[in-house]
C-alpha positions in Angstrom: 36.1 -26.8 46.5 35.5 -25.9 43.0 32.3 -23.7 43.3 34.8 -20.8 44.5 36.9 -21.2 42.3 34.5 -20.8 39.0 32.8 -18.0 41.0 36.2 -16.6 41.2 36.7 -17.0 37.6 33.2 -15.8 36.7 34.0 -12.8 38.8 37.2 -12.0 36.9 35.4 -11.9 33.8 32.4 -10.0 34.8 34.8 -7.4 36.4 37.2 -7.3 33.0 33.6 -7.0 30.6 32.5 -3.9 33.4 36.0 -2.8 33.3 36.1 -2.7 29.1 32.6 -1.3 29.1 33.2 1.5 31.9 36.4 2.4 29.5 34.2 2.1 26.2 31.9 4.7 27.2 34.0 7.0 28.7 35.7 7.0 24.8 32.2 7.7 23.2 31.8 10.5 26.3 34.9 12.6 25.2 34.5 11.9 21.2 31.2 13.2 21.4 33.2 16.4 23.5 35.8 16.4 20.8 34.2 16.3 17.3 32.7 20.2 18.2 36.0 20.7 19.7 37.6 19.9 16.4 35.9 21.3 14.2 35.3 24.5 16.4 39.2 24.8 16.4 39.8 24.2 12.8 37.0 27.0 11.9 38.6 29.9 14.3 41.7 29.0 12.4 40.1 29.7 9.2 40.0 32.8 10.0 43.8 34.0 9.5 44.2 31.5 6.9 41.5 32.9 5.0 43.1 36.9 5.6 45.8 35.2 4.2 45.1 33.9 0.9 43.2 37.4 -0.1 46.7 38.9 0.4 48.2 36.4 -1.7 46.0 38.0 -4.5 47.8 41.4 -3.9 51.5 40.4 -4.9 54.6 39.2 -3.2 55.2 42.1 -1.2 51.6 42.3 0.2 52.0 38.6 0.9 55.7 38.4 2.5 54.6 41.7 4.9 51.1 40.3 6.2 53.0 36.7 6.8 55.4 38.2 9.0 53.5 40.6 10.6 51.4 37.7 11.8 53.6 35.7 13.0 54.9 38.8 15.3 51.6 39.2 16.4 51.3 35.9 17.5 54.6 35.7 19.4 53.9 39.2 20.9 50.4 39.3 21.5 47.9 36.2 20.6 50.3 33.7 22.1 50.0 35.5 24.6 46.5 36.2 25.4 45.7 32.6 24.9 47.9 31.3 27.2 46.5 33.4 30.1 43.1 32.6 28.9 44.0 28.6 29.1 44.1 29.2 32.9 40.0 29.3 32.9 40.4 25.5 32.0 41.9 24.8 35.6 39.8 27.9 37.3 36.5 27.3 35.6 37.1 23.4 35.9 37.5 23.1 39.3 34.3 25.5 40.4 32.0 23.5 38.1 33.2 20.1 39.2 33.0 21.5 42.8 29.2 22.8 41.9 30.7 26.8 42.4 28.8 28.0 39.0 27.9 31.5 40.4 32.3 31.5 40.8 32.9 30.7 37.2 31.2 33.5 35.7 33.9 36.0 38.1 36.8 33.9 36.8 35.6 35.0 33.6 35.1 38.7 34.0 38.7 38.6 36.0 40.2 36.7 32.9 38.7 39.5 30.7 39.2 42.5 32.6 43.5 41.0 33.3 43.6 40.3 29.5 42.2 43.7 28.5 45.0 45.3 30.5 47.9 43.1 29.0 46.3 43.9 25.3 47.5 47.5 26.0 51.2 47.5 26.5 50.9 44.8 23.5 49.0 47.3 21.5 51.2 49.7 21.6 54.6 47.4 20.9 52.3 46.6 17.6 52.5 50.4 16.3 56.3 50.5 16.5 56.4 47.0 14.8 57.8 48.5 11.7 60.6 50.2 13.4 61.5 47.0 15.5 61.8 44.5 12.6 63.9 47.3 10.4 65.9 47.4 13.6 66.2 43.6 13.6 67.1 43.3 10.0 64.5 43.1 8.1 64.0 44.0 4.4 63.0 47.4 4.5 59.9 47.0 2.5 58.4 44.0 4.1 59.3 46.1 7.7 57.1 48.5 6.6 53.9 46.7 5.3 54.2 43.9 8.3 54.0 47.5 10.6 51.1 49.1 8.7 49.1 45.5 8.1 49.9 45.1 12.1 48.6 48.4 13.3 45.2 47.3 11.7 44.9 44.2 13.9 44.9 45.8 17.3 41.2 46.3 17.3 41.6 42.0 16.6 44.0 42.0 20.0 41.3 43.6 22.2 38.4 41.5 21.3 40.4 37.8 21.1 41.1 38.2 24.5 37.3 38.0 25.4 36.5 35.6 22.7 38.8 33.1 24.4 37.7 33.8 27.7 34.0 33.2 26.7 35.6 29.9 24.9 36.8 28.7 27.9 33.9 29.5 30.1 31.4 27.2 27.7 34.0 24.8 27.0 34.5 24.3 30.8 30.9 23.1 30.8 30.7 20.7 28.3 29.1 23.6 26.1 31.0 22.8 22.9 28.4 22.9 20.4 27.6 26.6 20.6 31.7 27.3 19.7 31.3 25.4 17.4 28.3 26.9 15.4 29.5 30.5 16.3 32.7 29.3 14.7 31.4 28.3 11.5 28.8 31.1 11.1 32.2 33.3 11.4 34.2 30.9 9.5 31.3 31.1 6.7 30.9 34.7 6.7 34.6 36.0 6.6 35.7 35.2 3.0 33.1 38.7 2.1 34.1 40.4 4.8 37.8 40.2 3.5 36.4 41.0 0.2 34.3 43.6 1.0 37.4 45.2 3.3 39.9 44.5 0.4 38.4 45.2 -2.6 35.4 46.8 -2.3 36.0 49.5 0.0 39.9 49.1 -1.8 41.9 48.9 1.9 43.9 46.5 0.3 46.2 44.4 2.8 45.4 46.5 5.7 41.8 45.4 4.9 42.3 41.8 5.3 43.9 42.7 8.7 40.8 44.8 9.5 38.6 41.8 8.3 40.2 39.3 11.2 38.7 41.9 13.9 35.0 42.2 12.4 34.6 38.4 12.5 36.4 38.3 15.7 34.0 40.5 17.2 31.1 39.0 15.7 32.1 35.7 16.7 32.0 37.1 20.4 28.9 38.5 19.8 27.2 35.1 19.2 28.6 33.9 21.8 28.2 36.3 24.5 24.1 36.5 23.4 24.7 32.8 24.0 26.0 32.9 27.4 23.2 35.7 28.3 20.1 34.6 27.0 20.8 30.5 27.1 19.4 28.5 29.9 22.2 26.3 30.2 24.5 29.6 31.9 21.9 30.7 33.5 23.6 29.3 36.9 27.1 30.1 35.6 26.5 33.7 34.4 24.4 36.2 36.4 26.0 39.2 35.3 28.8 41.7 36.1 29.9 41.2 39.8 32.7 43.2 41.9 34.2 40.2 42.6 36.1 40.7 39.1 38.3 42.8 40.6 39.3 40.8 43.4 42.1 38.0 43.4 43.7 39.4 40.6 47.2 38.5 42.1 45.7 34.8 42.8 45.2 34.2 39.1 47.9 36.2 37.6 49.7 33.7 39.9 48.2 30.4 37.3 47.9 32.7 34.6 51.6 33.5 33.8 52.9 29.7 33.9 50.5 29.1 31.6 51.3 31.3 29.1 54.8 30.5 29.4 53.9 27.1 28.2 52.2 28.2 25.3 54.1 31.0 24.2 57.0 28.2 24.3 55.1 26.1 22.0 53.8 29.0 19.9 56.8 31.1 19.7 59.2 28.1 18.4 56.7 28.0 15.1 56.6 31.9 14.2 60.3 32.8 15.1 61.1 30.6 12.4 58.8 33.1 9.8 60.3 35.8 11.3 64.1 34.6 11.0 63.4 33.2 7.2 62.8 37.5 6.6 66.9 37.6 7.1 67.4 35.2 4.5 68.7 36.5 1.2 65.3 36.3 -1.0 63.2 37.1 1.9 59.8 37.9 0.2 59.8 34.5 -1.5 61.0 33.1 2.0 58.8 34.4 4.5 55.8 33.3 1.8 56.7 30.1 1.3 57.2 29.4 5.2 54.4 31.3 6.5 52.3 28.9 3.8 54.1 25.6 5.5 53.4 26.6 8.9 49.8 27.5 8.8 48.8 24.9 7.2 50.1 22.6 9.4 49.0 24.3 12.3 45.5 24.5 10.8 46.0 20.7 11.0 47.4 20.1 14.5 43.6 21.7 15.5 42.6 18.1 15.4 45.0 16.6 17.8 44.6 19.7 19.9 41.1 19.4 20.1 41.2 15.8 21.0 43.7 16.6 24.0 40.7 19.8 24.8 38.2 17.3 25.0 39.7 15.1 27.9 40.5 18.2 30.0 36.9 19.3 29.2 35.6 16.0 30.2 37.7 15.5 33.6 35.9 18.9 34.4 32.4 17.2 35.8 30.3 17.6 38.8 32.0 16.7 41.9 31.7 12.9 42.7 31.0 12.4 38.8 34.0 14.0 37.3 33.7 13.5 33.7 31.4 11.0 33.8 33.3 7.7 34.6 35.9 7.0 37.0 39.2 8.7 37.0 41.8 7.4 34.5 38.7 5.8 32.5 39.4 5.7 29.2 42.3 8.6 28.8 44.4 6.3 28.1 42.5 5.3 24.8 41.7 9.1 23.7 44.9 9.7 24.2 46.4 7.0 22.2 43.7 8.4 19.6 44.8 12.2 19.7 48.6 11.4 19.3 47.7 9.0 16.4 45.7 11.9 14.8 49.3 13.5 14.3 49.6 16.9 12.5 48.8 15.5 9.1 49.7 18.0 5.9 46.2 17.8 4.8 46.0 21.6 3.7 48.6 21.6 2.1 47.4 20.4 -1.1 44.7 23.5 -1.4 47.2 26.3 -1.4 49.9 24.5 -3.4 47.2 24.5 -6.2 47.1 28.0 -5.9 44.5 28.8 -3.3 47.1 31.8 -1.5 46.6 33.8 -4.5 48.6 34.6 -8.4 51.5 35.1 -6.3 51.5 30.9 -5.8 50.6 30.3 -9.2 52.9 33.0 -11.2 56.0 32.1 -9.5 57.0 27.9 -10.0 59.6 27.8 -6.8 56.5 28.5 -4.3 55.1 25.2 -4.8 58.1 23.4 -5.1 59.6 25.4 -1.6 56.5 24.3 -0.1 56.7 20.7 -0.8 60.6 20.8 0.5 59.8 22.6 3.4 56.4 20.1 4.6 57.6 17.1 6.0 60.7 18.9 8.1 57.4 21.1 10.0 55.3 17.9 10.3 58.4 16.8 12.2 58.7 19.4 14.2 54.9 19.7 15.5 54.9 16.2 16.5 58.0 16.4 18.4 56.2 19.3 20.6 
């Protein structure tokens, strides 16, 4: 009578222990997804940060105007663009777990032939911007640099449409180290392209606006000699197909939610750059708050890669999604990614004066910026 009963026990345990280690590895599984991830998404932030800080060398003025203009072209454009781009991760995620790799490739050229299209009515919205923030109430000035510094990122709009799309299409694949290298080879290689844009050919701001579209582009270059020439797309990518321009409606249809999500999220960060411009100091304002806000948002990359490496890992081949069973272990990442939290990390580099003389002349920017942290930590973990 007691033989079943220890068997029973035994069996309790060995299940738990398979359990445990079934959970185990399906952590290591999307850690080893999410350090790329990370790090990928902390270097294509670089990008604008480092735009940033070569304007701070220019003066308050050049500062305050290139801070607001970006955050208008994020709520108007980029937030926008990725959003519709984040529908590849359902699209592209479902064909490769369902073994359709010659269908991911067309959700990509759909994806960038839709986001092409959007980029144009956004484009031209961006050449009135001056106008429409002097209309709004902005200072007069700063109107008119964000407008002039904005009109040099629309070559920037056209090609970060397709750089997410080609993201997404790798990513969707478990592909995460070649992001990642493209993005530091781009991260690494933008600090002379801003100089060479901003003070050696002497295009001042509009040069550091210029400078986020070269890198832009080259970064899509590596990538898209990546996706051609690599053997691990060689079932996912077999060139440009007709079938691009088909079911357009269908993914419009997933696209537009999701950019509604995001723009949500995005948009509740840079209104508040834009609104500080109608305060009554608004150069020193819309510095000091632009300065707060991207460098926390440079470190919510973490926890934001963390939560892209579970949806990347849930994307497996059909009757192995991901690797382990359903539920495995997303518990645990999860529990990880939250704990990551939006830590102020960065914030120490530019309140030692890393945004430029502007930071370093003037004693209420570090100060402001120190008063204005821990109420946008806050705020990005309560999103």
């Amino acid at each position: 009578m007691e033989e079943p009963l220890l068997a029973g026990a035994t069996g309790t345990k060995h299940g738990g222990d398979e359990e445990e280690s079934l959970a185990v590895r399906e952590v290591k599984k999307q850690l080893y997804l999410a350090v790329p991830l990370v790090v990928g998404l902390l270097l294509q932030n670089l990008v604008q940060m480092v735009s940033v800080m070569f304007v701070g060398h220019l003066g308050e003025l050049a500062l305050a105007s290139a801070s607001l203009a970006t955050s208008f072209a994020g709520v108007t454009g980029f937030s926008l663009l990725a959003g519709m781009a984040c529908s590849l991760d359902t699209l592209c995620g479902q064909a490769f777990g369902a073994r359709q790799h010659h269908q991911i490739g067309v959700y990509k050229q759909r994806a960038m032939l839709v986001l092409a299209l959007v980029s144009v009515p956004v484009a031209a919205v961006w050449a009135y911007t001056g106008e429409i923030l002097a209309w709004c109430g902005q200072d007069p000035e700063i109107a008119a640099g964000a407008g002039s510094y904005i009109r040099w990122m629309i070559p920037a709009l056209f090609v970060y449409g397709a750089l997410q799309c080609h993201v997404r299409f790798l990513q969707t694949q478990n592909l995460v180290v070649p992001v990642m290298l493209s993005s530091g080879a781009t991260a690494l290689c933008h600090p002379a392209v801003c100089w060479l844009l901003v003070r050696g050919l002497g295009l001042g701001r509009n040069g550091a606006a210029l400078a986020n579209g070269v890198s832009y582009l080259a970064n899509l270059t590596f990538l898209a000699l990546y996706v051609r020439l690599s053997p691990s797309c060689k079932a996912t990518w077999t060139g440009f197909s007709a079938e691009a321009f088909r079911g357009v409606t269908e993914f419009l249809k997933l696209a537009v939610p999701s950019a509604v999500m995001v723009c949500m999220e995005w948009w509740s960060f840079e209104l508040l750059v834009l609104l500080s411009g109608l305060l009554p100091n608004p150069k020193l304002e819309t510095a000091v708050l632009s300065i707060c806000l991207n460098t926390n948002g440079f470190a919510f990359m973490v926890p934001l890669g963390l939560g892209s490496a579970i949806r990347a890992a849930r994307s497996g081949p059909a009757g192995n999604p991901g690797g382990g069973a359903p539920g495995a272990g997303g518990g645990h990442v999860r529990r990880a990614r939250d704990g990551a939290g939006a830590q102020p990390v960065g914030l120490r580099l530019q309140q030692r004066g890393g945004g430029g003389p502007v930071h370093r002349q003037n004693d209420a920017h570090p100060r402001d910026v120190h008063r204005l942290r821990w109420p946008a930590v806050c705020a990005l973990r309560c999103c």
